[in-house]
C-alpha positions as CSV (number, residue, x, y, z in Angstrom):
1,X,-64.5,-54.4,113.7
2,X,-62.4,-55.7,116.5
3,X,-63.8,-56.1,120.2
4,X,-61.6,-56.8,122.2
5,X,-63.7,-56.6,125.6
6,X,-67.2,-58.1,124.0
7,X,-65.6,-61.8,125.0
8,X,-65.0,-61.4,128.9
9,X,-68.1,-59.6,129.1
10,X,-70.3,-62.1,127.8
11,X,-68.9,-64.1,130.4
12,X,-69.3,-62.1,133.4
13,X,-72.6,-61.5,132.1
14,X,-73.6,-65.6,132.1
15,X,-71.7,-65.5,135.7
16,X,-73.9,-62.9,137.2
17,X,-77.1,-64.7,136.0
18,X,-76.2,-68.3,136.7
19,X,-75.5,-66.7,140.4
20,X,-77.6,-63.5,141.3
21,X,-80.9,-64.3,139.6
22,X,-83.7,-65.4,141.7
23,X,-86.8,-67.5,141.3
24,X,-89.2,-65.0,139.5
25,X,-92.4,-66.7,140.6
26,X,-95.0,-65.7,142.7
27,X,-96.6,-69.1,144.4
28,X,-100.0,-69.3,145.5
29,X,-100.3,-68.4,149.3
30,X,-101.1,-71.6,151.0
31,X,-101.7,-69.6,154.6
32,X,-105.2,-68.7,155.5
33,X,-106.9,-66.2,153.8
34,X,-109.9,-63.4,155.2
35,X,-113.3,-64.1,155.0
36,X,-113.9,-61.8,152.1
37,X,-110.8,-63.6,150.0
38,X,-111.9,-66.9,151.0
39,X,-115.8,-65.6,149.4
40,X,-113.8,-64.5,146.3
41,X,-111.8,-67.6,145.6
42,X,-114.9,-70.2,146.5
43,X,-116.6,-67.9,143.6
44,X,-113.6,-68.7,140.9
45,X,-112.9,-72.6,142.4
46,X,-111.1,-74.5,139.6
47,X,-113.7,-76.9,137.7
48,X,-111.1,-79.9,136.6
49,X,-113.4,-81.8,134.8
50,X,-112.9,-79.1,132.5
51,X,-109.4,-79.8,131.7
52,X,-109.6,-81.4,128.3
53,X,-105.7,-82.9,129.1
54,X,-106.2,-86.4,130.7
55,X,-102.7,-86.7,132.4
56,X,-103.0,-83.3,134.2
57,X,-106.4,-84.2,135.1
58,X,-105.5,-87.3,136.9
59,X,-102.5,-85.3,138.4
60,X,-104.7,-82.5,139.9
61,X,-106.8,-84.7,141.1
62,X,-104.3,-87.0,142.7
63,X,-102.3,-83.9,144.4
64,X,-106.0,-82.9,145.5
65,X,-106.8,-86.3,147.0
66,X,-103.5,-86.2,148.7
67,X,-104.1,-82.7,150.2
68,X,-101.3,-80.7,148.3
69,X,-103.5,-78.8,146.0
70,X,-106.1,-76.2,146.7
71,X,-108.7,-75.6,144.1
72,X,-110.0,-72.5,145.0
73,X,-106.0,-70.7,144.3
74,X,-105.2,-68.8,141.8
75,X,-104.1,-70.3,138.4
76,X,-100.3,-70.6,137.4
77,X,-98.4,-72.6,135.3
78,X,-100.4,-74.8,133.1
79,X,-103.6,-73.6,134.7
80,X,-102.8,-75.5,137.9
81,X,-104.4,-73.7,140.7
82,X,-101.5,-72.6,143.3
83,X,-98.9,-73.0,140.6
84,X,-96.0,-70.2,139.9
85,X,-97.3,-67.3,138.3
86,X,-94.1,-66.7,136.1
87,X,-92.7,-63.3,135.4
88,X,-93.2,-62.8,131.5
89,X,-91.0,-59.9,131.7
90,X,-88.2,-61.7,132.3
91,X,-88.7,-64.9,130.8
92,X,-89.0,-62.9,127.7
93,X,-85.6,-61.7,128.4
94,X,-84.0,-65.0,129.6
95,X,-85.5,-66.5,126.1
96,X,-83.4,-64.1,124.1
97,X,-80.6,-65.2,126.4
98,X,-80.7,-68.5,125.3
99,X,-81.4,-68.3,122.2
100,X,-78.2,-66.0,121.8
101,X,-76.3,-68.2,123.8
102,X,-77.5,-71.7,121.4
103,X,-76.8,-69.9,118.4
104,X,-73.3,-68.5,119.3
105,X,-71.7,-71.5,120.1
106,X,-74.6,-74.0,118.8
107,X,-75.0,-75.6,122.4
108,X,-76.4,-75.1,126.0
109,X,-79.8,-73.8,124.8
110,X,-81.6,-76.3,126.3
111,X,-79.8,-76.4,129.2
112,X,-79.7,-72.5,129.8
113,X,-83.9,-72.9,129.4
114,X,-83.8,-75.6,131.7
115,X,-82.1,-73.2,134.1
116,X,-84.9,-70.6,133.7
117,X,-87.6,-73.2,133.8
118,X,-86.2,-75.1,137.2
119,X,-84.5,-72.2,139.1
120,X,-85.3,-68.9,137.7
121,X,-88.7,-69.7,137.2
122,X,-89.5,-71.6,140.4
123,X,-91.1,-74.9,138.8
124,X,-88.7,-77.2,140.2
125,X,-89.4,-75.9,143.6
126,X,-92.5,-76.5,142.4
127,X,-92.3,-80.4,141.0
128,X,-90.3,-81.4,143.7
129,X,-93.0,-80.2,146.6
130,X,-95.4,-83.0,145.3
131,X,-93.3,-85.6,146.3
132,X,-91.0,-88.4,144.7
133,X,-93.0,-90.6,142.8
134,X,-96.6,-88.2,142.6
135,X,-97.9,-88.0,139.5
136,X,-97.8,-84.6,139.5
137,X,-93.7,-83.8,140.4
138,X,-92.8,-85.9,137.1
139,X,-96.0,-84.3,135.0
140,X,-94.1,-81.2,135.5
141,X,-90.6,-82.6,135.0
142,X,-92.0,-83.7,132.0
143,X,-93.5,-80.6,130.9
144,X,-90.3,-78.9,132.0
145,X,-88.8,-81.0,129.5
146,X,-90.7,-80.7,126.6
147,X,-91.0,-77.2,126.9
148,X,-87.0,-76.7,127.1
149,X,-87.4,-78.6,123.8
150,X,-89.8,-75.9,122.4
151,X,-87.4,-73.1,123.0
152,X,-84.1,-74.9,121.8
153,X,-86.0,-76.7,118.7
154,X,-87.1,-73.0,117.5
155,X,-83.5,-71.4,117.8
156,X,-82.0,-74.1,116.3
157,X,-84.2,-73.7,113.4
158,X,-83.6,-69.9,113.3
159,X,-80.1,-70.0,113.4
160,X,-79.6,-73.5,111.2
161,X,-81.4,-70.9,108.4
162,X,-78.9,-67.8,109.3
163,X,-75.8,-69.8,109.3
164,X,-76.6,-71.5,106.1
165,X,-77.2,-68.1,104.9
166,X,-73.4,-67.4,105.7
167,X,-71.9,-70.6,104.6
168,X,-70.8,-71.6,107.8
169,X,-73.0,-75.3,107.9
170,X,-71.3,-78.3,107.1
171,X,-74.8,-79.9,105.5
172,X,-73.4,-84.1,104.8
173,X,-72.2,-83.8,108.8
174,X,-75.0,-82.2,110.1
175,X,-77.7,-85.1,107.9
176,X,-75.4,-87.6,109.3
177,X,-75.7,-86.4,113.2
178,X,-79.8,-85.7,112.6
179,X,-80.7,-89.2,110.9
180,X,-78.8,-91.0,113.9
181,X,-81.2,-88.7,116.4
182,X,-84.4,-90.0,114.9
183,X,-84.2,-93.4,116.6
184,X,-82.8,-92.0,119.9
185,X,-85.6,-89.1,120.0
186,X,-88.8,-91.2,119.5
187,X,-87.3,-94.4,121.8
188,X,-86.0,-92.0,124.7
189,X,-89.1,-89.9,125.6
190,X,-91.5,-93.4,125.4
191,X,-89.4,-95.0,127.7
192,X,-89.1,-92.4,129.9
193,X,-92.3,-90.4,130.1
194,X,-93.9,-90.0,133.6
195,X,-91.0,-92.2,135.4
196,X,-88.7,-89.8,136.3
197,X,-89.2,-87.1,139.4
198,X,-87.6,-84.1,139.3
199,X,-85.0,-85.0,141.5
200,X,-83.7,-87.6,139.5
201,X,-83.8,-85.4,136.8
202,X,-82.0,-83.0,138.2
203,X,-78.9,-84.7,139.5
204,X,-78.2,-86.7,136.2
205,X,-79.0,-83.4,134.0
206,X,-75.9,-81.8,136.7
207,X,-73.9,-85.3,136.5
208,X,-73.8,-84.3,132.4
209,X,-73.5,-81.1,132.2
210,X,-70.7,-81.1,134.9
211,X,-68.7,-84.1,132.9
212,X,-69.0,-82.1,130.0
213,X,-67.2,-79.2,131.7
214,X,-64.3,-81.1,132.8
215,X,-64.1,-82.6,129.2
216,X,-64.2,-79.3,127.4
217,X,-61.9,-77.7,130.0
218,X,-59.1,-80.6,128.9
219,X,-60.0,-79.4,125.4
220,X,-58.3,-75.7,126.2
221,X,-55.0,-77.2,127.1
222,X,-52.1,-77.0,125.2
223,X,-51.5,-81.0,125.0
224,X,-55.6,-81.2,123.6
225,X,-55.5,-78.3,121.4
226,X,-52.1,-79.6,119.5
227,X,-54.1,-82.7,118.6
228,X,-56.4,-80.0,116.6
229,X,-54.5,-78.7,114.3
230,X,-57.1,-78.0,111.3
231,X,-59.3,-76.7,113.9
232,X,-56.8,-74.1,114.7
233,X,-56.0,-73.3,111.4
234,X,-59.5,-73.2,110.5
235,X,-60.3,-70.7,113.4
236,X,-57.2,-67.9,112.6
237,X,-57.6,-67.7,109.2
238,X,-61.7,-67.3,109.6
239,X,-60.7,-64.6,112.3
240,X,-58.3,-63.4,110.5
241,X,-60.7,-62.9,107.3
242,X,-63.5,-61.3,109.2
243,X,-61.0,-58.6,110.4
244,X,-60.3,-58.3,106.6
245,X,-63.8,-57.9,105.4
246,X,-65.7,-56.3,108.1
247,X,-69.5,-57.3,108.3
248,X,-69.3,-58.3,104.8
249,X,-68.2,-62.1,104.3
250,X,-65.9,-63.1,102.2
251,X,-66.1,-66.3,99.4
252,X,-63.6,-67.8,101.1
253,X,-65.1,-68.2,104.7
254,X,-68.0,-70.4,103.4
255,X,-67.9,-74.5,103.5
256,X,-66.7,-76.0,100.4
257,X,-68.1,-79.8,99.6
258,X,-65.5,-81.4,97.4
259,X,-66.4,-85.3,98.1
260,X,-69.6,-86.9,98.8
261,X,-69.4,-91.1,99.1
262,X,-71.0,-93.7,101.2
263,X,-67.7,-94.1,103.6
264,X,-66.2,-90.5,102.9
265,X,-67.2,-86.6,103.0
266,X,-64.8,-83.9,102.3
267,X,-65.2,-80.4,102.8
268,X,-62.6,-77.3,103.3
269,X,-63.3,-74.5,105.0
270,X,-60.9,-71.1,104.8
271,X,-58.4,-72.8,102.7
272,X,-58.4,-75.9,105.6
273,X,-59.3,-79.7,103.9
274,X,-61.4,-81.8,106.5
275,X,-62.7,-85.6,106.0
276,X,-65.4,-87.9,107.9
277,X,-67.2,-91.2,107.7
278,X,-70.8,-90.9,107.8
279,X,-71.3,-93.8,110.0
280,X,-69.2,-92.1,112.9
281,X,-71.8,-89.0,112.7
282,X,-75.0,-91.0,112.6
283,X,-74.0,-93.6,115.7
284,X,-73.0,-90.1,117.3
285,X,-76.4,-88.9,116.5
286,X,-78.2,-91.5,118.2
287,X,-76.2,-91.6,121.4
288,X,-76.8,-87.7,121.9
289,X,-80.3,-87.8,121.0
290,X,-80.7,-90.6,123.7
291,X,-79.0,-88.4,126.1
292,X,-80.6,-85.1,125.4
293,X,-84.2,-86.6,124.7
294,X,-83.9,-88.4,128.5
295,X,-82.5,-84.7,130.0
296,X,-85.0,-82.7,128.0
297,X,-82.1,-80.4,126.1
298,X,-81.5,-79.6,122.6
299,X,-78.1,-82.0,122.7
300,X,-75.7,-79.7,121.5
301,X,-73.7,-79.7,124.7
302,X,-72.9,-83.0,123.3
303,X,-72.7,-82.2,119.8
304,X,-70.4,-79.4,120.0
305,X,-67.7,-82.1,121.5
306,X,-68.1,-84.2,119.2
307,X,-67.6,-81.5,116.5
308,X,-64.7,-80.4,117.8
309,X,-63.0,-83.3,119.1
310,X,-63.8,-86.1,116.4
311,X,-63.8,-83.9,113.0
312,X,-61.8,-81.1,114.5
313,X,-64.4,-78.6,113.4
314,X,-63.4,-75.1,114.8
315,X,-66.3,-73.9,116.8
316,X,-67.7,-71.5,113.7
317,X,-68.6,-74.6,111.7
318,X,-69.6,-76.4,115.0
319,X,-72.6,-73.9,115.9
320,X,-74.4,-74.4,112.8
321,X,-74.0,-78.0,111.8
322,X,-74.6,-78.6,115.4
323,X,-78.0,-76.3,115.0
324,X,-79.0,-78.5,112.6
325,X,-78.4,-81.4,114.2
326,X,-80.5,-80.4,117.2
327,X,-83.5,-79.6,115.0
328,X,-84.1,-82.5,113.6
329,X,-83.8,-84.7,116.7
330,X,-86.0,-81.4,119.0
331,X,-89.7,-81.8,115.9
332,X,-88.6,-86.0,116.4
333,X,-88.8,-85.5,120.8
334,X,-91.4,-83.0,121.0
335,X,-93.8,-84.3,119.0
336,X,-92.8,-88.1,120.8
337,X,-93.7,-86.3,124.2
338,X,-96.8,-84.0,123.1
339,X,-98.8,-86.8,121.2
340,X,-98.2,-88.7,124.3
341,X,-99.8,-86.6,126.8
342,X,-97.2,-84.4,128.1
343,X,-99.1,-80.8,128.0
344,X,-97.2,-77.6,127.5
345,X,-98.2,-74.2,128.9
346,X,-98.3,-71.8,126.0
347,X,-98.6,-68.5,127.3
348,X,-95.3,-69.0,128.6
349,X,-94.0,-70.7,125.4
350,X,-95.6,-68.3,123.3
351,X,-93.3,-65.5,124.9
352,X,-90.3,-67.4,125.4
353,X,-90.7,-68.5,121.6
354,X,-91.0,-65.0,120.7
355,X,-87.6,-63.9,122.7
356,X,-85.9,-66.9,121.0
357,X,-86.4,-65.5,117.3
358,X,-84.7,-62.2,118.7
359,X,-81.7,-63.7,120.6
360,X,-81.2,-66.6,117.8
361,X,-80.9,-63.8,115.2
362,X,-78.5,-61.8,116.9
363,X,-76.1,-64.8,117.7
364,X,-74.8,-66.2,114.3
365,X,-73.7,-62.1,113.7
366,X,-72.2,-61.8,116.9
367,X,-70.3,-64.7,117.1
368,X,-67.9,-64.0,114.2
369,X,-66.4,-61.1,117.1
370,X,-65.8,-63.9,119.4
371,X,-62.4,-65.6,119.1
372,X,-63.4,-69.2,118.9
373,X,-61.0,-70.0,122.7
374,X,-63.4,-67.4,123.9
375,X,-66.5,-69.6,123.0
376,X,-65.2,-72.1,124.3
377,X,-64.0,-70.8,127.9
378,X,-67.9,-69.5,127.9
379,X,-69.0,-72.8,127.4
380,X,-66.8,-73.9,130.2
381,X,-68.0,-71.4,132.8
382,X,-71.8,-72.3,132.1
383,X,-71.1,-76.1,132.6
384,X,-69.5,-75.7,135.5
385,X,-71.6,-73.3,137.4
386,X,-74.7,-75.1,135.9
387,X,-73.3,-78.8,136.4
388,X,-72.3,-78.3,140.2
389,X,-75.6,-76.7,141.0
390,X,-77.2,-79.6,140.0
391,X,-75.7,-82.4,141.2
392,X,-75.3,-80.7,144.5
393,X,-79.4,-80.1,144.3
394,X,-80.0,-83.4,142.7
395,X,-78.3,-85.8,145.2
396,X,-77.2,-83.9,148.3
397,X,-80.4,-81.6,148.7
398,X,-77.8,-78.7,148.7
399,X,-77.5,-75.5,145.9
400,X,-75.0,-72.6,144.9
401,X,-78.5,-70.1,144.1
């Protein structure tokens, strides 16, 4: 089944949320309450020597000592009193968003939750209100982190399992990228953890994502794309097959291993003959992990690149191996930040997780309608919306929403 308009409206559909949607958070009203609401909340005020996390504790009680925190608001995000109250509607439905979007194109999961997290959300309002430098603005930067991680880990597990299920997972390429993320995902989040504010987080997540656009928009040219030639082969005769076969996939649209050494890999893929060295994957692997670990993303916005550009994947082969990737470097950072102190607010999570297993089924079975310069040009329209915002907010205290 052929639709021809599905493509463009995915993409008006990422430009209207990127630039209409609003922080859906309700903040604790600092301004003086009655007499009868000020009884109330003195009846509920927040015991924090009952917090069994030691890092929060010492962050409540240091935005307390410093006059920024109220103990007798209500409880938001990760039980902090006067902390956005997040819409769970809505982050259920921006988790199925993101999970569709990682598992279409294998990328910008984690930077699609950061979105929701930071703006959509309202927590890095939030962060940044504490001050540069407070142990509270980089707890939640940290936590914002992490939890991205949560959400882009469990997609790329549900979709890593449905386009293996489909042949479309190049498995040598995609152990290759993960055993290079191991070192990069425990190093990064140990270096890092509780030293960055949110607004240096931020501007170097925009600085990224934004040089990532420009490098993927050089990648739609004519000059770029005649360097690709498997890819493009790859792609049409893919397309061209699922247009034969309907929903139903055919033996010939699932990744072939022919040659498995020490210095060399080959694989075909629709009647298309591709070749790696291992090496080149697992120093890849590292560098991402490094990267995404230190921006608190899933990586594949790196990934995918690399997929495309280095071993000319098309993007159909790209998504998964990159999902696969990014699963093995997300259980490596998570567990890095949790075991460390970094706490994570799980009735949030919980949701978001369950929105993820919804959107990352869909994606692997919608994507084979998506001509694979289609995918692309979405990716590009993200970055760039994304990647200006944030290095506008990051740097210049300035923001498109």
């Amino acid at each position: 089944m052929n639709i021809p308009w599905f493509p463009k409206l995915l993409v008006l559909l990422a430009m209207a949320l990127m630039l209409q949607l609003k922080p859906a958070c309700v903040q604790a009203d600092p301004a003086p309450q009655t007499p009868a609401a000020q009884g109330a909340a003195q009846t509920a005020n927040f015991d924090v020597q009952a917090v069994t996390n030691d890092r929060l504790k010492k962050a409540i009680l240091s935005a307390q000592s410093d006059g920024k925190l109220d103990l007798a608001a209500a409880q938001g995000f990760l039980g902090i009193p006067g902390a956005p109250q997040v819409n769970m509607l809505l982050a259920f439905f921006w988790a199925v968003w993101v999970g569709w979007i990682f598992s279409s194109v294998g990328a910008f999961g984690g930077v699609m939750a950061s979105v929701g997290h930071i703006s959509v959300f309202g927590l890095g309002d939030y962060a940044a209100s504490f001050g540069k430098g407070m142990p509270m603005n980089k707890l939640v930067t940290d936590s914002i982190r992490v939890s991205n991680q949560w959400l882009v880990g469990t997609s790329s597990l549900i979709s890593s399992f449905k386009y293996w299920t489909l042949g479309r997972i190049v498995l040598p390429l995609g152990i290759a990228l993960g055993a290079g993320s191991l070192v990069g995902s425990i190093l990064t989040p140990i270096l890092t953890q509780g030293k960055i504010s949110f607004r240096d987080y931020v501007g170097y997540f925009g600085i990224f994502v934004l040089g990532l656009g420009c490098y993927l928009l050089y990648g739609t040219t004519e000059r770029a794309r005649a360097k690709k030639q498997k890819s493009t082969l790859a792609a049409k005769a893919f397309e061209e097959a699922s247009k034969a076969h309907g929903a139903s996939e055919s033996k010939g649209t699932r990744v072939a291993i022919k040659k498995i050494s020490l210095g060399r890999v080959e694989f075909s893929f629709c009647g298309v003959d591709f070749a790696f060295n291992p090496l080149v994957p697992i120093i890849a692997g590292f560098i991402v992990a490094t990267v995404a670990s230190f921006l608190g993303v899933g990586g594949g916005f790196l990934l995918v690149p690399v997929l495309t550009g280095i071993t000319q994947l098309p993007m159909y082969l790209a998504a998964g191996t990159s999902a696969f990737a990014v699963f093995v470097g997300m259980v490596t950072s998570i567990t890095t930040f949790m075991t460390s102190g970094t706490p994570v607010y799980w009735p949030l999570i919980g949701l978001e997780l369950c929105g993820i297993v919804v959107g990352s089924w869909i994606g692997p079975i919608t994507s084979r309608f998506l001509p694979d310069i289609w995918l692309k040009r979405l990716f590009i329209v993200i970055a760039f919306i994304v990647g200006i915002n944030y290095v506008l907010r990051g740097f210049f205290g300035m923001r498109l929403w």
